[in-house]
C-alpha positions in Angstrom: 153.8 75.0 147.5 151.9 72.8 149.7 148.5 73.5 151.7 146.4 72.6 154.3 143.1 73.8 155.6 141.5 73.5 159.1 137.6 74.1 159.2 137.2 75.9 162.7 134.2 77.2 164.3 131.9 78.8 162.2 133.2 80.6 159.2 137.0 80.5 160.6 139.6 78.7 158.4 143.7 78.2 159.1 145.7 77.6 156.3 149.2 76.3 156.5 151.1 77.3 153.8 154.6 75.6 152.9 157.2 76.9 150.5 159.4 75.2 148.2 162.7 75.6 150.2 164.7 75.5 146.4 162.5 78.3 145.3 163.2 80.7 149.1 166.7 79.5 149.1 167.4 81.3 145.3 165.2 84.5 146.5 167.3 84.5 149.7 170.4 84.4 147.9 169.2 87.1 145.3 168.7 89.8 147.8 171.8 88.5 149.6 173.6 89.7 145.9 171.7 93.1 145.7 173.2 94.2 149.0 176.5 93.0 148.2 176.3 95.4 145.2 175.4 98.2 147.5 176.6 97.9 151.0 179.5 99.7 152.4 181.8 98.3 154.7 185.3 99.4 156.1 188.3 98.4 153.9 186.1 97.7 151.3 185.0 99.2 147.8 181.1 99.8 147.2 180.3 96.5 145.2 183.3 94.6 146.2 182.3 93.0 149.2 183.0 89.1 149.4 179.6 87.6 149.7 180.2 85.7 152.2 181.0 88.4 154.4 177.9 89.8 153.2 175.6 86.3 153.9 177.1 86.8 157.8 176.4 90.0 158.6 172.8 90.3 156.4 171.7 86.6 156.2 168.7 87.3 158.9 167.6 90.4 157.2 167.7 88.6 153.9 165.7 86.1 155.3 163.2 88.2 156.8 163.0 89.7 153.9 162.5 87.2 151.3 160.0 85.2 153.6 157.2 88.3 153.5 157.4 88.9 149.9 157.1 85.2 149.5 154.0 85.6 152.0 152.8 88.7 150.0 153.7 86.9 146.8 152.1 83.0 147.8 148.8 84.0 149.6 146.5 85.4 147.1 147.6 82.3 144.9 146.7 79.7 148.2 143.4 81.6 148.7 142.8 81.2 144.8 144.0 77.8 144.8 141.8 76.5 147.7 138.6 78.4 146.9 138.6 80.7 149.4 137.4 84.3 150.1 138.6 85.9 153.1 136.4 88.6 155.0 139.1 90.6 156.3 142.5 90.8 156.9 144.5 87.1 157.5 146.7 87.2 160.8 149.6 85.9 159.8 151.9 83.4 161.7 155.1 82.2 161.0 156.0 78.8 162.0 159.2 77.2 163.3 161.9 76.2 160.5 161.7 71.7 160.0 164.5 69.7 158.8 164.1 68.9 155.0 161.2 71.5 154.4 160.7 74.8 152.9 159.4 78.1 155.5 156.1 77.4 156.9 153.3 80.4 157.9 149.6 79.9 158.8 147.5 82.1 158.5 143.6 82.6 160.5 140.9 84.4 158.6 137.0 84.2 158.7 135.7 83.3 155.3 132.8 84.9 153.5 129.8 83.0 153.8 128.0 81.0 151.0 124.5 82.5 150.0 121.6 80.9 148.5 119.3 84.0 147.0 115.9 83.8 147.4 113.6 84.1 144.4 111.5 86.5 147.3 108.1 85.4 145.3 106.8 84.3 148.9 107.7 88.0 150.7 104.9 90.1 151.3 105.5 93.7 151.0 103.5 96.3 152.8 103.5 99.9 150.8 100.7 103.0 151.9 98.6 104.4 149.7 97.6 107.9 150.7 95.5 110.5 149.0 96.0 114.3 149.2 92.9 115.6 150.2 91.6 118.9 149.8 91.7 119.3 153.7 94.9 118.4 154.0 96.1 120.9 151.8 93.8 123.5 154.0 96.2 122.1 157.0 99.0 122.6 154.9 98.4 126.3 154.5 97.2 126.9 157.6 101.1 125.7 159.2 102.0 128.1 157.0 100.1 130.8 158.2 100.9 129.9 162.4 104.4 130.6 160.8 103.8 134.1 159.6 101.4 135.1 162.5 101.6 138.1 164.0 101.4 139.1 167.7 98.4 141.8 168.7 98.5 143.1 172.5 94.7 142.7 174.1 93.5 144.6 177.2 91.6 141.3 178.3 93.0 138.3 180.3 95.3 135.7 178.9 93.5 132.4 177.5 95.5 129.6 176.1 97.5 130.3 172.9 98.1 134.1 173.7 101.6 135.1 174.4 102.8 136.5 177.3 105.5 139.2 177.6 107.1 139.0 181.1 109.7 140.4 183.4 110.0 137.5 185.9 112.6 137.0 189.5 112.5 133.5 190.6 113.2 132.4 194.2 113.9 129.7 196.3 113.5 130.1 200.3 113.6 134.1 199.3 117.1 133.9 197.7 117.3 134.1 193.6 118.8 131.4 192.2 120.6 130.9 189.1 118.8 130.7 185.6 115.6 132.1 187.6 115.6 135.7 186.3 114.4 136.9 182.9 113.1 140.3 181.2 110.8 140.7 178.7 110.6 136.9 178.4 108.0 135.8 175.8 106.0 132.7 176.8 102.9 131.4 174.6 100.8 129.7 176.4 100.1 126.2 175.9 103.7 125.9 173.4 105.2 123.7 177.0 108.2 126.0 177.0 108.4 126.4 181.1 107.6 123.9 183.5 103.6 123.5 183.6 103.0 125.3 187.2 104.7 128.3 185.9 102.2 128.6 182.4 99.8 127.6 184.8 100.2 130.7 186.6 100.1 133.1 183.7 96.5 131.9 182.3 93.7 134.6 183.0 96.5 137.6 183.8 96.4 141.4 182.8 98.9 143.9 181.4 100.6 145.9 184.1 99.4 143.5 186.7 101.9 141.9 189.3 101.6 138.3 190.5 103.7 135.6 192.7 104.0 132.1 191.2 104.6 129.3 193.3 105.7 126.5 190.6 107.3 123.5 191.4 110.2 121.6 189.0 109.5 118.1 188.1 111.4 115.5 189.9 113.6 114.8 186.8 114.6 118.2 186.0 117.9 118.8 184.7 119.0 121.2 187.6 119.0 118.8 190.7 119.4 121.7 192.7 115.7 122.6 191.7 114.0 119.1 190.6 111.2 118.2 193.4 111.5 121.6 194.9 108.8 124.3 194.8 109.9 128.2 194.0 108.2 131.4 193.9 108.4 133.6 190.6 108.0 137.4 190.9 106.2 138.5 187.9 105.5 141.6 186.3 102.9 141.1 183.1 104.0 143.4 180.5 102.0 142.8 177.7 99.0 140.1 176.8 99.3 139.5 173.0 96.7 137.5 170.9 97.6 135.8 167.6 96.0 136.9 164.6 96.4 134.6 161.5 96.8 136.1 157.7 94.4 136.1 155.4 95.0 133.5 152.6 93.9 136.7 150.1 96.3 138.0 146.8 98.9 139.6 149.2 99.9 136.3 151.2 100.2 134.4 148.1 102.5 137.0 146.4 104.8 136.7 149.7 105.2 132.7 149.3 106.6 133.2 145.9 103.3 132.8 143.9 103.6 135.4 141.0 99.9 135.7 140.1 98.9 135.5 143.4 96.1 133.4 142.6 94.8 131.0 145.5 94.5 128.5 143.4 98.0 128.4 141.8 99.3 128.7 145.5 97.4 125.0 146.5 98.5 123.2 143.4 102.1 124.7 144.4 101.5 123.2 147.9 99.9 119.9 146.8 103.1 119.4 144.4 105.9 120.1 147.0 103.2 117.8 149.8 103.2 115.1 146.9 107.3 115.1 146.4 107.5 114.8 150.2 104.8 112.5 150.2 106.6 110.2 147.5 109.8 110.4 149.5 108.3 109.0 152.8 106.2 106.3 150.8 109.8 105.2 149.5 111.4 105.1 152.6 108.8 103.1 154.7 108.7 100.8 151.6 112.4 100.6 151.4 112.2 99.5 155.0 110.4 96.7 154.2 112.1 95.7 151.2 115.2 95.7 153.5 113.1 93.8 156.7 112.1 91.4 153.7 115.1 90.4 152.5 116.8 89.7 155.4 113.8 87.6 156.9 114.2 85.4 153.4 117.7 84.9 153.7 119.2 82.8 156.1 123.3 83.9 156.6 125.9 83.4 159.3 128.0 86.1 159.5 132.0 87.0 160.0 132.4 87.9 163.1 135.0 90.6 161.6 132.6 92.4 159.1 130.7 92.3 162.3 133.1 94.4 164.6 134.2 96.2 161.7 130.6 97.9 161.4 130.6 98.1 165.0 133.5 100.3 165.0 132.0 102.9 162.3 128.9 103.1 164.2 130.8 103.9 167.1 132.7 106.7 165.0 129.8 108.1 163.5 128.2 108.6 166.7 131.6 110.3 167.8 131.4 112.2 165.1 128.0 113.7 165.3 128.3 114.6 168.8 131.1 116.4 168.1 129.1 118.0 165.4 126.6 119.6 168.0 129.0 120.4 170.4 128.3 117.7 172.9 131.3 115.9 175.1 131.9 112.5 174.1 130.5 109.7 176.3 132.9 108.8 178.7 135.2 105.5 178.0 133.7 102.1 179.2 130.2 103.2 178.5 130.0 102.7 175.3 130.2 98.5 174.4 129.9 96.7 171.2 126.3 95.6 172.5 125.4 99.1 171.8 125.5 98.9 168.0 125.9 95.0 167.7 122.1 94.9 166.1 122.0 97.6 163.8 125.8 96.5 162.5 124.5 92.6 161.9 121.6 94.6 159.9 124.1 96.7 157.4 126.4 93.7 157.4 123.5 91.4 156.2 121.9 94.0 154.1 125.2 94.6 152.6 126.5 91.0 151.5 122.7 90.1 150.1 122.5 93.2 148.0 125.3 92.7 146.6 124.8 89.2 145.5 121.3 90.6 144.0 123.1 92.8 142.3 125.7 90.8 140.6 123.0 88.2 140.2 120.7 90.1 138.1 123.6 92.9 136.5 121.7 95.7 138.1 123.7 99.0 137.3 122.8 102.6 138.2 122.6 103.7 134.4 123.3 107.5 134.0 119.6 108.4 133.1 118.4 106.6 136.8 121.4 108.9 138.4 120.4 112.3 136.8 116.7 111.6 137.4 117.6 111.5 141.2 120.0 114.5 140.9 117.0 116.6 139.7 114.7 115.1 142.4 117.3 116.3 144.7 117.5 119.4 143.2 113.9 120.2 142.7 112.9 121.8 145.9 116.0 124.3 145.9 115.7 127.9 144.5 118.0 127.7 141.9 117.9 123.8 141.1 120.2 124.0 138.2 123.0 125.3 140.6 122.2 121.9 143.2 122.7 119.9 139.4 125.7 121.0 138.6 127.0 120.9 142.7 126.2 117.1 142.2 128.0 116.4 139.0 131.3 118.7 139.8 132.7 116.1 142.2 132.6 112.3 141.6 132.1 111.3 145.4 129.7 113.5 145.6 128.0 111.6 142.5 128.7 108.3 143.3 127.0 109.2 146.3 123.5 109.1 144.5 124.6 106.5 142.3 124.7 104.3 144.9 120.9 105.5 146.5 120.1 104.3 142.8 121.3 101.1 143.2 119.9 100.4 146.3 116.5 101.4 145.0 117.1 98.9 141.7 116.9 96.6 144.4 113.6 97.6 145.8 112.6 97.5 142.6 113.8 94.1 141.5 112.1 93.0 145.2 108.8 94.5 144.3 108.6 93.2 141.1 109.1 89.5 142.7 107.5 89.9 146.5 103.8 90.2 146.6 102.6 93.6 147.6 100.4 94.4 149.6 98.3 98.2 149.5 97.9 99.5 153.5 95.5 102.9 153.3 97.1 105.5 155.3 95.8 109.1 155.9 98.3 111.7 154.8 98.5 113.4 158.1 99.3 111.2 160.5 101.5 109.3 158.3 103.8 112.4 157.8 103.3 112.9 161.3 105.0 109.4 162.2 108.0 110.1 160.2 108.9 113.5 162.3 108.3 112.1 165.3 
């Protein structure tokens, strides 16, 4: 077998393999033999077909044959021989028959790219340090009683943060128009759930009273049949409600699941569930710049096919989720490679380093690392055992975690390398950076 190897641009390689035409010529008349054992033809018996009236009619096929097993069978060897690891899938090409030679084929391929790891001792890693403070705790609990507030109707005017109960007609040029009409419509004022002009227009009114709203719909609304134009809303206030808050006393405690009802064992209950989410979010934003880190320290031309490849996931993911909520699928020829080109030369480049780190330094999710994370999982749940045992009844649904604890052994082995450096974040406004 003879080979040849054309460097091309960038990472692209063509290899022209040739065969030994001794060694095709036997394979060709091998499979020329097993037909003749099997083949039926007129005036013959099964197995008693002259071969050579076999090699006229099947000579092609056998040919055909023979040559892609001998592809199948002589490529891996040609990549071994010649040192090369392909990225995807060689396009295969076979090449015009020459006097005194074997078959010919050449195939294209990208080749995986050489990397150099970093030792990362020059990174600089930027973790938060937060501290859960005894007023953010008090915020804590107070979210949680907003959630279980109840609604009290006042005689007074409305103010911001009351709710409104409404029945409500809205018009444009005197005719009703679609979407405009609602009873007993609840609308708390201040929450942004109607177009400003029409909250507007409810501050500082009465139960029983009647009023006319003239509101008009911001230029972008959604209904272009409304945006820019001003309408009038008849209104008819039903009821003015105020919210009353409950008391953080035995009873409230009891309700969250707090046996003893003691206020003190409910905020070391909140401070421990704040303090797992807190730890989560610290490990994310610092996984973020573990990842940011190693690709900055790593310099790495990529195949264009691992490239495309992660393009078109992307693009089926997306599919995929808006399918998921119901939503129509963008329309063909708006969606380009472009789209996703950034975020798939990320995963690509995230994907080949880590897993030279990880062959480099023999990093393994060992089963102690992978049932620690189950439980984590598990923790928050009702009946965590049940979450456990979800987890370790199907293996893709394991090696799922196993492979979040691989990715954090690389963190790990980044920290322990990369200089970190402490940022002082307050508890509050991190968490609120992450949900927004």
């Amino acid at each position: 077998m003879q080979i040849s190897v054309e460097k091309r641009d960038g990472l692209e390689r063509r290899m022209t393999v040739e065969l030994p035409e001794e060694d095709f010529e036997k394979a060709v008349q091998n499979r020329l033999q097993n037909i003749a054992r099997t083949v039926k033809i007129d005036g013959f018996r099964p197995g008693k077909v002259p071969l050579s009236i076999v090699k006229k009619r099947f000579s092609n096929e056998a040919r055909k044959e023979a040559l892609e097993e001998a592809v199948q069978s002589s490529l891996y060897q040609a990549m071994n021989q010649e040192n090369l690891r392909p990225a995807g899938a060689p396009q295969v090409e076979f090449l015009p028959l020459e006097e005194g030679k074997g078959p010919q084929y050449a195939v294209v391929f990208e080749i995986m790219p050489e990397l150099t790891l970093s030792d990362m001792a020059s990174a600089e890693i930027e973790t938060p340090v937060v501290e859960i403070t005894d007023a953010n705790i008090d915020a804590t609990i107070d979210r949680i009683r907003e959630q279980r507030k109840e609604w009290n109707d006042v005689s007074r005017q409305s103010k911001e943060g009351d709710q409104v109960t409404i029945d409500f007609v809205g018009k444009l040029d005197g005719e009703a128009f679609d979407g405009g009409t609602g009873t007993d419509v609840k609308v708390v004022l201040g929450a942004g759930q109607f177009i400003p002009d029409f909250e507007k227009g409810l501050n500082g009114v009465k139960t029983a009273e009647e009023k006319v709203i003239d509101a008009t719909f911001p230029e972008e609304y959604g209904n272009k049949d409304l945006a820019g134009k001003t309408v009038q809303f008849e209104t008819t206030i039903k009821a003015v409600s105020e919210p009353v808050l409950p008391e953080v006393d035995e009873e409230f405690v009891k309700a969250l699941g707090v046996e003893d009802g003691s206020v003190d064992a409910l905020r070391e209950q909140v401070k421990e569930n704040m303090t797992r989410e807190l730890d989560q979010v610290i490990r994310e934003i610092t996984k973020t710049n573990v990842m940011d880190a190693i690709i900055a320290q790593h310099e790495l031309e990529l195949p264009e096919v691992m490239v495309k490849d992660e393009i078109k996931r992307l693009a089926e993911q997306t599919a995929q989720m808006f399918a998921q909520q119901g939503m129509p699928p963008m329309p063909e020829g708006t969606v380009n490679d472009d789209l996703y080109r950034d975020q798939a030369v990320r995963r690509v480049s995230l994907g080949l380093i880590m897993s030279e780190i990880v062959s480099k330094n023999e990093l393994v999710a060992t089963p102690d690392k992978v049932r620690a994370a189950v439980e984590e999982i598990a923790a928050p749940y009702e009946k965590p055992e049940e979450v456990i045992n979800y987890y370790y009844a199907d293996k893709n649904r394991l090696s799922e975690v196993e492979a979040v604890v691989l990715e954090q052994n690389v963190v790990d082995w980044v920290l322990e390398k990369a200089k970190t450096i402490e940022k002082k974040e307050e508890f509050e406004a991190l968490m609120a950076s992450r949900q927004g």
